[in-house]
Structure formats: structure tokens, C-alpha cells
N, CA, C and O atoms as CSV, one atom per row, in Angstrom:
chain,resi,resn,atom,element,x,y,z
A,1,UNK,N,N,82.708,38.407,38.599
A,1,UNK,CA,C,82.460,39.156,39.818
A,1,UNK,C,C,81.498,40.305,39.530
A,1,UNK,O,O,81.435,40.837,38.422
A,2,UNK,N,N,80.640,40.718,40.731
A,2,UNK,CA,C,79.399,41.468,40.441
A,2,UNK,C,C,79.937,42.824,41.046
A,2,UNK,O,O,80.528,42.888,42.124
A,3,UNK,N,N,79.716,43.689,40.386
A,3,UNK,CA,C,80.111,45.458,40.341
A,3,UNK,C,C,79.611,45.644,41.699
A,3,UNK,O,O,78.542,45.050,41.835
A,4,UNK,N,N,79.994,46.253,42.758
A,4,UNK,CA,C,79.126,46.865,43.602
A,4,UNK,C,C,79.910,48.256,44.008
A,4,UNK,O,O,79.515,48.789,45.045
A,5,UNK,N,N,80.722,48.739,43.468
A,5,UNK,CA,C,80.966,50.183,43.402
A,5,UNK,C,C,80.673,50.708,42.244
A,5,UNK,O,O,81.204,50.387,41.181
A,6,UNK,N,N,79.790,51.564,42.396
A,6,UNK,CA,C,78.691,52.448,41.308
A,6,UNK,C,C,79.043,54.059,41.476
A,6,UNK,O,O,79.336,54.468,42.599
A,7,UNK,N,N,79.022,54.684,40.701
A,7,UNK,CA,C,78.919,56.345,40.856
A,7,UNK,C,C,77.800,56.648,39.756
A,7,UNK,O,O,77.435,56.305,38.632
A,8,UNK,N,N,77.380,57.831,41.195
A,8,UNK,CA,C,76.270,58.303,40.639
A,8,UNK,C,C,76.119,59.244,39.664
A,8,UNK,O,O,75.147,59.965,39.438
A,9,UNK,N,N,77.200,59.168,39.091
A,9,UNK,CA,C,77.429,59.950,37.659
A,9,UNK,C,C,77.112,59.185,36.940
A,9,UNK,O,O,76.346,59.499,36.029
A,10,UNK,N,N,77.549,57.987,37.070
A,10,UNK,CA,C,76.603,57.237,35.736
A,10,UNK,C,C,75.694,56.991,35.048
A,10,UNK,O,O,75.550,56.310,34.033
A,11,UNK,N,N,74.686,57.943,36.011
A,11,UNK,CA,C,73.136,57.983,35.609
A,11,UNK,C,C,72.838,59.387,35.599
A,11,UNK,O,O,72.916,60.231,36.491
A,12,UNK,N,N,72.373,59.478,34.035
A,12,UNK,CA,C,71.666,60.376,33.615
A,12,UNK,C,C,70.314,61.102,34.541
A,12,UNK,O,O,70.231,62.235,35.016
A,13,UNK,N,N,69.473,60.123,34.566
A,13,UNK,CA,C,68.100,59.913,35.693
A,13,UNK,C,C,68.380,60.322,37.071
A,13,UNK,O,O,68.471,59.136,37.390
A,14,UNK,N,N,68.477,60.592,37.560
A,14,UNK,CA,C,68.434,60.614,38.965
A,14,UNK,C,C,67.294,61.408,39.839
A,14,UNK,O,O,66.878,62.538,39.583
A,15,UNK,N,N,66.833,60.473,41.052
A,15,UNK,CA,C,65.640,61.000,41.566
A,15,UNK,C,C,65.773,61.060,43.322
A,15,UNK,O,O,66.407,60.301,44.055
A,16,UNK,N,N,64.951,62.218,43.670
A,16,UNK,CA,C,65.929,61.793,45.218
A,16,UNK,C,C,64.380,61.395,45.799
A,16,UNK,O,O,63.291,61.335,45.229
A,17,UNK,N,N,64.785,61.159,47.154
A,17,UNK,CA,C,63.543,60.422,48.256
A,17,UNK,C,C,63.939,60.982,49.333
A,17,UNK,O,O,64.420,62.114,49.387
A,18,UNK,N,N,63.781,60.297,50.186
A,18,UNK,CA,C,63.842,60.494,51.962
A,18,UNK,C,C,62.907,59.183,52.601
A,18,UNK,O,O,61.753,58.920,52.260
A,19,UNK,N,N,63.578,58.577,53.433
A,19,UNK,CA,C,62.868,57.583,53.899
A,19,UNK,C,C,62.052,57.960,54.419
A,19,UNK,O,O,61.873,59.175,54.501
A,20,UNK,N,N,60.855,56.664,55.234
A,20,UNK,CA,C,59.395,57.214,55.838
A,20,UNK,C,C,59.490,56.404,57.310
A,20,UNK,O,O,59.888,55.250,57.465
A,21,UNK,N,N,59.077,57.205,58.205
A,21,UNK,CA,C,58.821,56.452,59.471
A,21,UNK,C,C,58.520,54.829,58.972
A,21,UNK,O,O,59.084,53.739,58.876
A,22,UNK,N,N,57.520,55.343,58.788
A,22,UNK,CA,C,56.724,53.519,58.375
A,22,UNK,C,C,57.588,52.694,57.485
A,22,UNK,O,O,57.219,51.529,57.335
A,23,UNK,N,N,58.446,52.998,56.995
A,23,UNK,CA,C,59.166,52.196,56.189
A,23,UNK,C,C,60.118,51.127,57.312
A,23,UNK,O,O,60.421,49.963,57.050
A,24,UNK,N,N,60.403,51.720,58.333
A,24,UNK,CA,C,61.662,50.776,59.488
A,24,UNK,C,C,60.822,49.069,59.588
A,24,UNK,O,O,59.687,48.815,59.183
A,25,UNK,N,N,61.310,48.584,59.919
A,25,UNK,CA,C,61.224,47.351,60.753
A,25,UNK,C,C,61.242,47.162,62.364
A,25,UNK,O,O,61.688,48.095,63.032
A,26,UNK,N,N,60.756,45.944,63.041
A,26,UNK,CA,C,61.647,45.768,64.492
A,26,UNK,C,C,62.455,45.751,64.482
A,26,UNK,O,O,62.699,45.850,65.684
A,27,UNK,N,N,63.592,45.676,63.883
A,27,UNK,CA,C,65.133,45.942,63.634
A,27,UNK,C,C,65.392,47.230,63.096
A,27,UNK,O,O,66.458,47.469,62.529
A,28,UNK,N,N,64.621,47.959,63.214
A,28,UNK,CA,C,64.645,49.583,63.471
A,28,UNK,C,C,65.445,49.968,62.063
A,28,UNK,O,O,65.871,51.113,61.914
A,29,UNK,N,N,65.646,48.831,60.917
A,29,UNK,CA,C,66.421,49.583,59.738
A,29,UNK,C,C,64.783,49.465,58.525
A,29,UNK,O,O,63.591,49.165,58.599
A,30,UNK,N,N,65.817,49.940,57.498
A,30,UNK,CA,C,64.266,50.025,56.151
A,30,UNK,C,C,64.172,48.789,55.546
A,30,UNK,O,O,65.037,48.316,54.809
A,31,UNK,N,N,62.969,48.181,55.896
A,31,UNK,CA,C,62.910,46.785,55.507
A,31,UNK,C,C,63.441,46.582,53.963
A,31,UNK,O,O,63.842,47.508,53.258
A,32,UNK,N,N,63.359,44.983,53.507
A,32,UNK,CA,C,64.345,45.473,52.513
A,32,UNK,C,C,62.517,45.410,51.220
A,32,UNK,O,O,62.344,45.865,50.090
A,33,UNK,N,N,61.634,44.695,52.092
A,33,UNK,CA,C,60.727,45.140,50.788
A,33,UNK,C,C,60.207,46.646,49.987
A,33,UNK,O,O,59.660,46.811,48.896
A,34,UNK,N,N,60.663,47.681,51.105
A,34,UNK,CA,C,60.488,49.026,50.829
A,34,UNK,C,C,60.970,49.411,49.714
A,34,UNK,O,O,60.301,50.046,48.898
A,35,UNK,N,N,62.468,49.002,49.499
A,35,UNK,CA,C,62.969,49.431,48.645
A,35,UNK,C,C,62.595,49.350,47.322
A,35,UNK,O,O,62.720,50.322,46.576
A,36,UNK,N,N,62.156,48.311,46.956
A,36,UNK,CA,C,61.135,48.333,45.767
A,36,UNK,C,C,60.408,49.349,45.235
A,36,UNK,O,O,60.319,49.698,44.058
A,37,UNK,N,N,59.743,49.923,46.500
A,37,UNK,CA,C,58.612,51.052,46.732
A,37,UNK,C,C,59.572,52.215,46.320
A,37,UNK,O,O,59.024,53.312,46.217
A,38,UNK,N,N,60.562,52.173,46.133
A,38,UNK,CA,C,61.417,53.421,46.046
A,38,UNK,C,C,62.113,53.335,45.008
A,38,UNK,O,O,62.685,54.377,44.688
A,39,UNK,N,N,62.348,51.976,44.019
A,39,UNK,CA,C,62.871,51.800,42.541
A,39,UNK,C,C,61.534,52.429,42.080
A,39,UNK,O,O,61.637,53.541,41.562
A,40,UNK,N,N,59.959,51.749,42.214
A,40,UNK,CA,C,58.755,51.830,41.602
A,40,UNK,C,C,58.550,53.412,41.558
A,40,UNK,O,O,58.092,53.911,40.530
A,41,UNK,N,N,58.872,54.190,42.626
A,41,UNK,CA,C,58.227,55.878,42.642
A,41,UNK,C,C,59.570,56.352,41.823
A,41,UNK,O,O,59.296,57.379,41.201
A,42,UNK,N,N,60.870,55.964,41.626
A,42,UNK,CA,C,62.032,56.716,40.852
A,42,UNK,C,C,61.487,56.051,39.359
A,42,UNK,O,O,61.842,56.947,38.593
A,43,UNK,N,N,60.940,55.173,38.638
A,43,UNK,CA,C,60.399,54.310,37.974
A,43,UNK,C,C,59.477,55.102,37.193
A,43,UNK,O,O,59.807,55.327,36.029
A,44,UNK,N,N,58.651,55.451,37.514
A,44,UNK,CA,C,57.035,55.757,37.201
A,44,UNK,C,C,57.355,57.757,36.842
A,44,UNK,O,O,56.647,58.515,36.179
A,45,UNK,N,N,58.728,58.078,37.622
A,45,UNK,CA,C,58.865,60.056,36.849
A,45,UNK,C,C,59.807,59.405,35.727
A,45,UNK,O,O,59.746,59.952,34.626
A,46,UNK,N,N,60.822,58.117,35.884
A,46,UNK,CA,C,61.912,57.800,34.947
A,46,UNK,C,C,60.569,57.933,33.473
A,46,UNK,O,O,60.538,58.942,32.768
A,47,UNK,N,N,59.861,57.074,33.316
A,47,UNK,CA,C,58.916,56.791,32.429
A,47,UNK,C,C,57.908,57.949,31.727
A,47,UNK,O,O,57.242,57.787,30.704
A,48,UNK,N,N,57.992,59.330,32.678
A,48,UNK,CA,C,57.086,60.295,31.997
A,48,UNK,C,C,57.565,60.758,30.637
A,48,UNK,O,O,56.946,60.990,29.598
A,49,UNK,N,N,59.310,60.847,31.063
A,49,UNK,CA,C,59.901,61.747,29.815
A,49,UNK,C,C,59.525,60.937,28.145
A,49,UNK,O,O,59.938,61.256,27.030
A,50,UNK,N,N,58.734,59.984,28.495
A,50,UNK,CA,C,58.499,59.067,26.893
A,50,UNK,C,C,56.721,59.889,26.778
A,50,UNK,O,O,55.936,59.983,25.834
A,51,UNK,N,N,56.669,60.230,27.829
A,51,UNK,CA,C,54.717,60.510,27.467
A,51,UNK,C,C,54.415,59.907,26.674
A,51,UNK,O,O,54.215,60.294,25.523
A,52,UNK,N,N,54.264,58.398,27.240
A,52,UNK,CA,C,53.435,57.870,26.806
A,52,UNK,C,C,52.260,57.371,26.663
A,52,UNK,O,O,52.468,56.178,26.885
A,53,UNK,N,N,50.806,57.520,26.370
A,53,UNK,CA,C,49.532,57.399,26.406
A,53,UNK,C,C,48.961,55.988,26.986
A,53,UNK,O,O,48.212,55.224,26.378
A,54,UNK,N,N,49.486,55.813,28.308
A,54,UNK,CA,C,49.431,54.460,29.129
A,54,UNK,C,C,47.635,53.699,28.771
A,54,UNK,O,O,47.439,52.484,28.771
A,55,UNK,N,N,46.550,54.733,28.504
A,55,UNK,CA,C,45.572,54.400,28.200
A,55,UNK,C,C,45.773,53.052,27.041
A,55,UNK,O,O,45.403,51.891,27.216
A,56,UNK,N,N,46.331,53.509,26.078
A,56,UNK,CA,C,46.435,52.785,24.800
A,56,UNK,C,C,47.873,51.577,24.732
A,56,UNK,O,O,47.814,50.510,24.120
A,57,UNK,N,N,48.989,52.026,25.443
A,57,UNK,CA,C,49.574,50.995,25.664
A,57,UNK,C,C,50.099,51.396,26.998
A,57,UNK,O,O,50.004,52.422,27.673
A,58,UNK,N,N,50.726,50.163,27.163
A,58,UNK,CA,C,50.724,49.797,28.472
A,58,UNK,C,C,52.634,49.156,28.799
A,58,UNK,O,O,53.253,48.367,28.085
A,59,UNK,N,N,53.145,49.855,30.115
A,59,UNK,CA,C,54.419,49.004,30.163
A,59,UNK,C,C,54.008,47.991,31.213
A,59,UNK,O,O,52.930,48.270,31.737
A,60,UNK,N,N,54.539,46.988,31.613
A,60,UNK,CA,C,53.992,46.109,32.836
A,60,UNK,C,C,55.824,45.375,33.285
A,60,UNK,O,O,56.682,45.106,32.444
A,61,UNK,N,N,55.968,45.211,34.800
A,61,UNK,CA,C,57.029,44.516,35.303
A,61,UNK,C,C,56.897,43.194,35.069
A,61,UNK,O,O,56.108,42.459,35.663
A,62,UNK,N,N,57.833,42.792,34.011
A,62,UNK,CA,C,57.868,41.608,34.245
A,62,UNK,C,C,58.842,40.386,35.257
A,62,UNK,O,O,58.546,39.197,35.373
A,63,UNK,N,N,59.951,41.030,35.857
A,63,UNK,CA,C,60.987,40.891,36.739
A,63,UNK,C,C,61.567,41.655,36.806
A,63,UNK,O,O,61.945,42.493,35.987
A,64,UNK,N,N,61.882,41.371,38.612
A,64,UNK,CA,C,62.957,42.087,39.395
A,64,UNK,C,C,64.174,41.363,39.652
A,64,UNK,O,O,63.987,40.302,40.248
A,65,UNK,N,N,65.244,41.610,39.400
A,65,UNK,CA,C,66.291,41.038,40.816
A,65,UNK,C,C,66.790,42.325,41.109
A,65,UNK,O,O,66.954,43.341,40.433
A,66,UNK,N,N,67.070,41.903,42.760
A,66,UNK,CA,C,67.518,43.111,44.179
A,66,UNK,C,C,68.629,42.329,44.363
A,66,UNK,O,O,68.641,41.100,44.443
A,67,UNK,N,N,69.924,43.369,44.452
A,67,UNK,CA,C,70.817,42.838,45.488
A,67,UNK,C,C,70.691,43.938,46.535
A,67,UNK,O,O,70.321,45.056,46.176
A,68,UNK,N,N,71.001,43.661,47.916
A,68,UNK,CA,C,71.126,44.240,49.090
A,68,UNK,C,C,72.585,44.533,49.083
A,68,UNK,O,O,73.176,43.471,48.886
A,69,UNK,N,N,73.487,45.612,49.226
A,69,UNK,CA,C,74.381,45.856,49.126
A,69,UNK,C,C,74.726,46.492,50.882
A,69,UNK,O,O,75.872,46.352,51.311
A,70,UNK,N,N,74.001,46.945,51.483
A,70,UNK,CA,C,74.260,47.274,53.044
A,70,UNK,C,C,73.044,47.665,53.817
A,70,UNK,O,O,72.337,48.447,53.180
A,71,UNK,N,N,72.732,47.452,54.628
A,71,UNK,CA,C,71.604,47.951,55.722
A,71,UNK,C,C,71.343,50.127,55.281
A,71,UNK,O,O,72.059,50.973,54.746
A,72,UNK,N,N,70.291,50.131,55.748
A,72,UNK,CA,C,69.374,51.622,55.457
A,72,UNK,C,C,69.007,51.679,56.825
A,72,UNK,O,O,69.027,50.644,57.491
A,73,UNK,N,N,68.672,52.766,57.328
A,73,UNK,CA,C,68.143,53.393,58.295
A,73,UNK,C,C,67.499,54.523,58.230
A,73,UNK,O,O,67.609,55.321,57.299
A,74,UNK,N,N,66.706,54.679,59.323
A,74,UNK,CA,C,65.784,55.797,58.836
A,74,UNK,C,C,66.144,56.784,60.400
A,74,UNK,O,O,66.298,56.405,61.561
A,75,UNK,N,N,66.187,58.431,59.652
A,75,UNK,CA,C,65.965,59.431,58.609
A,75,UNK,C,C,66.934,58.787,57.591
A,75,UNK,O,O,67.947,58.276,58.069
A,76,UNK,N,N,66.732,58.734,56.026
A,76,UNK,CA,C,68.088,58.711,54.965
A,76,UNK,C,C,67.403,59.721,54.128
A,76,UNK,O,O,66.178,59.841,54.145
A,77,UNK,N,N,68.337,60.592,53.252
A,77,UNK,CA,C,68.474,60.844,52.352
A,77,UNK,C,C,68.828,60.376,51.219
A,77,UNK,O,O,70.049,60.378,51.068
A,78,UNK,N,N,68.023,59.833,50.063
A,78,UNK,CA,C,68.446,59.076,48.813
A,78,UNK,C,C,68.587,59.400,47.776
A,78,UNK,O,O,67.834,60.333,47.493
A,79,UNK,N,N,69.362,59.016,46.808
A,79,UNK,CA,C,68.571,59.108,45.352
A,79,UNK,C,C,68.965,57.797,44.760
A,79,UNK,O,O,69.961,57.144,45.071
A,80,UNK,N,N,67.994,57.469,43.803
A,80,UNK,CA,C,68.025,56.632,42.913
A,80,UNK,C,C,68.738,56.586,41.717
A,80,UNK,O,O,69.211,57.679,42.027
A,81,UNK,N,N,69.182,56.388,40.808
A,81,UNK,CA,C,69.775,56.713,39.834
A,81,UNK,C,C,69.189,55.197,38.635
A,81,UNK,O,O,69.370,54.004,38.878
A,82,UNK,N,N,68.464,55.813,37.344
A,82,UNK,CA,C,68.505,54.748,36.554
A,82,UNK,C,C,68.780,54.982,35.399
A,82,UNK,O,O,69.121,56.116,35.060
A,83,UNK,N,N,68.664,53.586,34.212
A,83,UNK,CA,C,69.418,54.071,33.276
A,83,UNK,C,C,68.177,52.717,32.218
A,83,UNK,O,O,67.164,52.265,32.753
A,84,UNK,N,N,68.489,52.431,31.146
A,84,UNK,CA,C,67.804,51.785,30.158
A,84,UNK,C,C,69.350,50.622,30.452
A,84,UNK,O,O,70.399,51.247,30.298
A,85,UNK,N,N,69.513,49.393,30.758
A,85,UNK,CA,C,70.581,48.578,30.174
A,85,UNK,C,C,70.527,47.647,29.130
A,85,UNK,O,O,71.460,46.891,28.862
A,86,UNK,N,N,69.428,47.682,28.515
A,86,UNK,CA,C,69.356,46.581,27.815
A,86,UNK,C,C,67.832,46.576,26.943
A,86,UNK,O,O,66.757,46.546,27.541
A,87,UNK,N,N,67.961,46.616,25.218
A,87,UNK,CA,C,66.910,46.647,24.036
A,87,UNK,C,C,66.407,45.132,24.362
A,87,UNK,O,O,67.151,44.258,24.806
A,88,UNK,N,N,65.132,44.976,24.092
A,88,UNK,CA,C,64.976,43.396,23.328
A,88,UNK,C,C,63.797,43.910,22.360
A,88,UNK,O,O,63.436,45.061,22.110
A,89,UNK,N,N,63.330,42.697,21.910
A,89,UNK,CA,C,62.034,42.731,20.462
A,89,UNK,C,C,60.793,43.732,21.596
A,89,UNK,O,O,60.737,44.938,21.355
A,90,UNK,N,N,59.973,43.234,22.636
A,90,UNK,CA,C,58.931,43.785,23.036
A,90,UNK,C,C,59.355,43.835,24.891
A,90,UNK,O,O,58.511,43.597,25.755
A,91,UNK,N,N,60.619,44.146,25.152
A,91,UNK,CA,C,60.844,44.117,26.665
A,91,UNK,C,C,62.271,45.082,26.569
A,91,UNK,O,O,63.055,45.057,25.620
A,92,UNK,N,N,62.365,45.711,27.478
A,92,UNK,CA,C,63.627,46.267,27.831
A,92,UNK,C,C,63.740,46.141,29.513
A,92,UNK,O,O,62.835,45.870,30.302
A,93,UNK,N,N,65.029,46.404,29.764
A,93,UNK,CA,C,65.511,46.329,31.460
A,93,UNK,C,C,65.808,47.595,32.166
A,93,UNK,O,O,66.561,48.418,31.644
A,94,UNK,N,N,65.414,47.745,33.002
A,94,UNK,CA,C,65.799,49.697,33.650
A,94,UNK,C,C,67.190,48.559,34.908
A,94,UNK,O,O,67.025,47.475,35.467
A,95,UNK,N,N,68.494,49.574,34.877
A,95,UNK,CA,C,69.186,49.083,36.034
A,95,UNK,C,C,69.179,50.397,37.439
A,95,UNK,O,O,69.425,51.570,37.157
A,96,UNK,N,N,69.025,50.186,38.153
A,96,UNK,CA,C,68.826,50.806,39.532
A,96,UNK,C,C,69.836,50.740,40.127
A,96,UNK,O,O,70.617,49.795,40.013
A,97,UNK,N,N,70.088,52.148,41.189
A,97,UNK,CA,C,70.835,51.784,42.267
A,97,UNK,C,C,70.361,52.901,42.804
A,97,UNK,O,O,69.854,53.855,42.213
A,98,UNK,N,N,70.605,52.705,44.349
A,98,UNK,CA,C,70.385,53.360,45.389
A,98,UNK,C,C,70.970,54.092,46.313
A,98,UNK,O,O,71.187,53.581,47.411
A,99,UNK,N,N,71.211,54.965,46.141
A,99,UNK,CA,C,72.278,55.894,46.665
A,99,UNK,C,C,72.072,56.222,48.018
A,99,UNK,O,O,70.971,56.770,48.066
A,100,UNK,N,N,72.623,56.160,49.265
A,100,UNK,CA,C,73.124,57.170,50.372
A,100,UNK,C,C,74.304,57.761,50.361
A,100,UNK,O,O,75.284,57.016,50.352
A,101,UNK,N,N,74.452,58.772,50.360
A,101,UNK,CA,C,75.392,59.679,50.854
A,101,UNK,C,C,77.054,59.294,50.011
A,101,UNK,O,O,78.194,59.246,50.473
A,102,UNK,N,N,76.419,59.035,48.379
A,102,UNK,CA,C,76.890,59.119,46.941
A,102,UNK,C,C,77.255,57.250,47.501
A,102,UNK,O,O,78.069,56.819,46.685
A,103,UNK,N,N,76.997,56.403,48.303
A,103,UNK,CA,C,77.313,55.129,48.443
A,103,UNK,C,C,76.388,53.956,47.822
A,103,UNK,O,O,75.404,53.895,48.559
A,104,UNK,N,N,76.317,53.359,47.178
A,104,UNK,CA,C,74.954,52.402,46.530
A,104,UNK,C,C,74.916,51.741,47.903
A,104,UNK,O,O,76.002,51.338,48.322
A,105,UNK,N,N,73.719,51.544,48.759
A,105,UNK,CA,C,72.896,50.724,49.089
A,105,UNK,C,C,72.445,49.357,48.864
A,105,UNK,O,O,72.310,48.391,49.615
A,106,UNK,N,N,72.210,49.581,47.376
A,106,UNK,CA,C,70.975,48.210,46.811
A,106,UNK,C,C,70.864,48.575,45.250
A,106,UNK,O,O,70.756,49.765,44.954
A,107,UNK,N,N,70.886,47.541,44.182
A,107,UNK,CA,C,70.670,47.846,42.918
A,107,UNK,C,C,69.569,46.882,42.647
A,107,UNK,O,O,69.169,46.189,43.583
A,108,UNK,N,N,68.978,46.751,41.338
A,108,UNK,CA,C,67.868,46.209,41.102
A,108,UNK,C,C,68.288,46.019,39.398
A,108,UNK,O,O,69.017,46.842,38.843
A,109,UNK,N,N,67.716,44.823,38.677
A,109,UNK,CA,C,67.398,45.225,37.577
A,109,UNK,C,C,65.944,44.752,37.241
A,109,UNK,O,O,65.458,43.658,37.527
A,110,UNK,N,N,65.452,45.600,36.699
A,110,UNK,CA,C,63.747,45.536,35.969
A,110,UNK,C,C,63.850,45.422,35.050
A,110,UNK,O,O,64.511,46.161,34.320
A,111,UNK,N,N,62.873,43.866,34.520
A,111,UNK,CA,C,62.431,43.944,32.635
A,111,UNK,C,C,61.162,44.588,32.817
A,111,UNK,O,O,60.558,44.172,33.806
A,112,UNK,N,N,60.625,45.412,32.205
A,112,UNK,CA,C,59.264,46.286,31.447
A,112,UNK,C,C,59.222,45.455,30.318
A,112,UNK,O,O,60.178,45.205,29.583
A,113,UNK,N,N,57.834,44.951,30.190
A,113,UNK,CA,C,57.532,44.203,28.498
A,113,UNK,C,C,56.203,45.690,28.203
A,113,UNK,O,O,55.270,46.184,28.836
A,114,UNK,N,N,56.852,45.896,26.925
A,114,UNK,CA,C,55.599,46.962,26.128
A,114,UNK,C,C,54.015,45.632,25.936
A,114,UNK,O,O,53.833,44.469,25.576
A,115,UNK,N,N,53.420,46.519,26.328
A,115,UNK,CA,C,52.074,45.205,26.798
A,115,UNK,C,C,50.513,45.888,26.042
A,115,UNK,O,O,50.059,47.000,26.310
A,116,UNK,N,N,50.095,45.209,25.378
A,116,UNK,CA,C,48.349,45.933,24.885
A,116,UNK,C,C,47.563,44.654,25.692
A,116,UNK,O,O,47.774,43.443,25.612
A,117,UNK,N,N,46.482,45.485,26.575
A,117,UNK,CA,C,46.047,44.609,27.507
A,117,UNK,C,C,44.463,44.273,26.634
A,117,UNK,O,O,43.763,43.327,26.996
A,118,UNK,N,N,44.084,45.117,25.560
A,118,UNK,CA,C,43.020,44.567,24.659
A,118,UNK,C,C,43.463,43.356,23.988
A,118,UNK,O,O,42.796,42.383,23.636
A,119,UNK,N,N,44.756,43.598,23.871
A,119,UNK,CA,C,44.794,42.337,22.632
A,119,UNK,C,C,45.552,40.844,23.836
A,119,UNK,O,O,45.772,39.652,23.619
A,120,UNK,N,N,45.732,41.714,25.035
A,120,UNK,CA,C,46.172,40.934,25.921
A,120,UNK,C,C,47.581,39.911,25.510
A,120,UNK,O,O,47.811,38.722,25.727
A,121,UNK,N,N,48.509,41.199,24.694
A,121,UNK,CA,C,50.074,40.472,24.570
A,121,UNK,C,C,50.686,41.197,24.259
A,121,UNK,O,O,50.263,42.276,23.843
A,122,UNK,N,N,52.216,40.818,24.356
A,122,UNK,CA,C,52.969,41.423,24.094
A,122,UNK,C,C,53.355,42.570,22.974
A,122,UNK,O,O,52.632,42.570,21.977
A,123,UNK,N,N,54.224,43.373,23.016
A,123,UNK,CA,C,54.203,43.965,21.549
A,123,UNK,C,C,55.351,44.635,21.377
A,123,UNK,O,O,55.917,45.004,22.406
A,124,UNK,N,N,55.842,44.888,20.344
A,124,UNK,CA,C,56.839,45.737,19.671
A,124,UNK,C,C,57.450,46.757,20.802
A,124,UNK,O,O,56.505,47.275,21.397
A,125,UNK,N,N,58.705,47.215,21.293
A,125,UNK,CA,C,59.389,48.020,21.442
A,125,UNK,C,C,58.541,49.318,21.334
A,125,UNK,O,O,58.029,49.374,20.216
A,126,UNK,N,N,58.232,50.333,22.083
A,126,UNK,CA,C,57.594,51.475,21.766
A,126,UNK,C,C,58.891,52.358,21.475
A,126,UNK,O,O,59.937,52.186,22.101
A,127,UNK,N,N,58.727,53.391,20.398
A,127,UNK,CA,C,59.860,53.897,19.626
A,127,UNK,C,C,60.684,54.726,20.228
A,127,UNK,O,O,61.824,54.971,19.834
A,128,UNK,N,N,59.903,55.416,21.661
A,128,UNK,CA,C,59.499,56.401,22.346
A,128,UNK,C,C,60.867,56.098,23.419
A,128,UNK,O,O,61.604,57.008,23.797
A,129,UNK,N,N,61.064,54.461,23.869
A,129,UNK,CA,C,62.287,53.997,24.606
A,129,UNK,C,C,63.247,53.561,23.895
A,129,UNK,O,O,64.310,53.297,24.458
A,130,UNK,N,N,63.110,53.384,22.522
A,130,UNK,CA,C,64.562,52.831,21.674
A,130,UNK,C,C,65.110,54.401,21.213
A,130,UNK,O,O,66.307,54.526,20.954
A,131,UNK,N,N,64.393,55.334,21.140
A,131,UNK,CA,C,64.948,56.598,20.562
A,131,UNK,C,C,65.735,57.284,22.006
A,131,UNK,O,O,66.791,57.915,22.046
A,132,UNK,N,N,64.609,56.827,23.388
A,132,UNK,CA,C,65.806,57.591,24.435
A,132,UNK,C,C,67.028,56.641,24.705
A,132,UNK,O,O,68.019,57.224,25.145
A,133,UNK,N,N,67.145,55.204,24.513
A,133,UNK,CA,C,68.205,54.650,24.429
A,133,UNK,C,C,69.642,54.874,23.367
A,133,UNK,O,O,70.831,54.556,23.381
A,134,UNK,N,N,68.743,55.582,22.528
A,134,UNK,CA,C,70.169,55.965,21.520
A,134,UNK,C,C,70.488,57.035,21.752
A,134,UNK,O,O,71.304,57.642,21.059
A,135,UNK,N,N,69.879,57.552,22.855
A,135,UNK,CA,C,70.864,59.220,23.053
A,135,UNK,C,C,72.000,59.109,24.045
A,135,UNK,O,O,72.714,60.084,24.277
């Protein structure tokens, strides 16, 4: 059976949002492709604390899975909450969830493969995410 009661204590990370007009649907809720848009912007500050020199290497998505856990509406107040779940050789997974009003919404998990787009492949673990995984 799949977890869908989460607390947002469990995450170290946490980032807040606010939905956007433009985000609704004709069904007047937040479509569910938005939400992506809102793992990707909690995603991209999760990733500064490694400063890493994106010039020279590179992280890239290699998969998503979304579960939808309940309908969104707009005005919301959010936060995201993520965490590292999982090492491999040249990929790791960020797990997501989506908070309203301390309730998960929607979780996600993302593989990131560490990527050199000169040599155009994969590569080694950058040290930078196995060292914040052991804290």
C-alpha cells in the first residue's frame, strides 16, 4: 500500500508558492500539468545549496511519476517539501510532496542523472549530492 499521509516535517527542504490565475482550468481547479511547474521551481532553489557549476556539469530529468492525491484550487497557498530518496552510480531521485494547508495534495518522484553534455553521457554521482545525502 502507497503512503499518502505525509508530514511536512519530514522534509528538511521546504519551499512555499501561491498558485497563479493562469494556472486554473475550465474546471476552474489547477490543472494537474501545473504542478510539475511547481515540483520544477521548488527543484531548481532545492539544487542551489550544492553550487554547482551547471556550465561544466550538468543535472538533467530523467523521470517523473505524479500521483494526484486531491483536487487544488486557486487562490492556494503551498509548499513543497523535498528530500534526496534514493543514491545510484550516476542518477539519484528527489521525492516531492505538495502541501496545502499542512495536507499533501500530490507527490512526485524525480530521477536527476549527473550528465556532461560534451562528452554527451552519463557520469559519476557529483560528491556535492552524496555528501548532502549523508547529512
Amino acid at each position: 500500500m502507497i503512503k499518502n499521509n505525509f508530514d511536512l516535517k519530514e522534509f528538511s527542504f521546504q519551499y512555499k508558492l501561491n498558485t497563479r490565475f493562469r494556472d486554473i482550468d475550465v474546471f476552474n481547479h489547477v490543472n494537474n500539468v501545473v504542478f510539475l511547474t511547481y515540483f520544477e521551481d521548488a527543484r531548481r532553489t532545492f539544487f542551489q545549496k550544492w553550487n554547482i557549476n551547471l556550465t561544466n556539469r550538468s543535472l538533467i530529468v530523467a523521470s517523473i511519476k505524479v500521483d494526484y492525491l486531491s483536487q487544488l484550487k486557486h487562490p492556494s497557498e503551498l509548499i513543497v517539501g523535498q528530500k534526496i530518496s534514493r543514491l545510484g552510480n550516476t542518477s539519484f531521485d528527489i521525492f516531492s510532496v505538495l502541501f496545502l494547508n499542512n495536507k499533501p495534495v500530490c507527490r512526485a518522484i524525480t530521477t536527476i542523472v549527473c550528465y556532461d553534455f560534451i562528452k554527451k553521457k552519463s557520469v559519476s554521482l557529483y560528491s556535492e549530492i552524496k555528501n548532502d545525502y549523508n547529512k
